[in-house]
Phi, psi and omega in degrees: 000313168305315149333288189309313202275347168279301173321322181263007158268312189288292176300317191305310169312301202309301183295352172252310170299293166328279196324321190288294184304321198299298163335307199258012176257348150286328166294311197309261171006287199287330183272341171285302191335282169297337155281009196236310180306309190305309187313293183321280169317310184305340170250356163270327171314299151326304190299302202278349162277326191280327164310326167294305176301318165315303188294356180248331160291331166276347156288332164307330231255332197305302193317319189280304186285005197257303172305321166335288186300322177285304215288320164299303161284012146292319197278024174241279173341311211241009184286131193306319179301336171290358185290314148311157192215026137285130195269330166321313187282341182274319196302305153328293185277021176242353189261296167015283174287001152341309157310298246249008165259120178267146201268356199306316213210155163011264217303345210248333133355288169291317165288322161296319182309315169253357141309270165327323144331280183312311187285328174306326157315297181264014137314291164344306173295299185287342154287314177327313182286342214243316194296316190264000164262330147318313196295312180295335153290332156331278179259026168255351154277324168287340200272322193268309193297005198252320181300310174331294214261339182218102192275342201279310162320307205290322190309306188305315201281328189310324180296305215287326152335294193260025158242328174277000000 
């Protein structure tokens, strides 16, 4: 008999330890359960405030560069020379105004870009120019060499040039 009640003490521990473990591996459970729900929300919280705080410094930051930029196309927009519709005098008062475009941003980005245009541009006009004045001499020296060596020929053509 002492047997069996040493035996029925053996299963009663082993049925009291099974219990325990179960009992502390369901509390474990349950307790990972809620840290992990807390961990979560506490980091959509975190997430959705520094997202917030981002999204409000690049609208500040958007904002300020955007007043930059208005402020810089005014000083185009409201300038008495955009009033003129000579493109020599804007072209003029924009090289003028060079200094006073900065290269820091977009716009200013674009204003060296065409800043550069513009000098290419009138370069381009000044060989263009310089090119039509070779040439026009170019040819009242070929025209005065053709009288020279073949007057009989140059005469004729000479007419025919100056009745069309």
């Amino acid at each position: 008999m002492i047997e069996q009640n040493e035996k029925k003490q053996g299963k009663l521990v082993y049925y009291i330890i099974a219990i325990t473990v179960l009992i502390i591996a369901v509390l474990s459970s349950l307790q990972v359960l809620v840290v992990k729900e807390r961990a979560k929300k506490s980091v959509a919280a975190s997430y959705e405030e520094d997202c917030r705080r981002i999204t409000d410094a690049y609208a500040d930051v958007v904002s300020i560069r955007l007043s930059e930029y208005i402020k810089q196309m005014r000083m185009y927009t409201e300038a008495d020379v955009t009033k003129t519709v000579d493109p020599v005098e804007i072209q003029s008062w924009l090289i003028e105004h060079a200094s006073s475009r900065t290269v820091n941003n977009e716009i200013g980005g674009v204003v060296v870009g065409f800043n550069k245009f513009t000098e290419k541009l009138h370069s381009i006009v000044s060989d263009v120019k310089s090119s039509k004045e070779a040439l026009e001499a170019a040819g009242e020296d070929l025209d005065a060499s053709m009288q020279v060596r073949c007057p009989s020929v140059c005469r004729g053509r000479g007419t025919k040039n100056q009745s069309t």
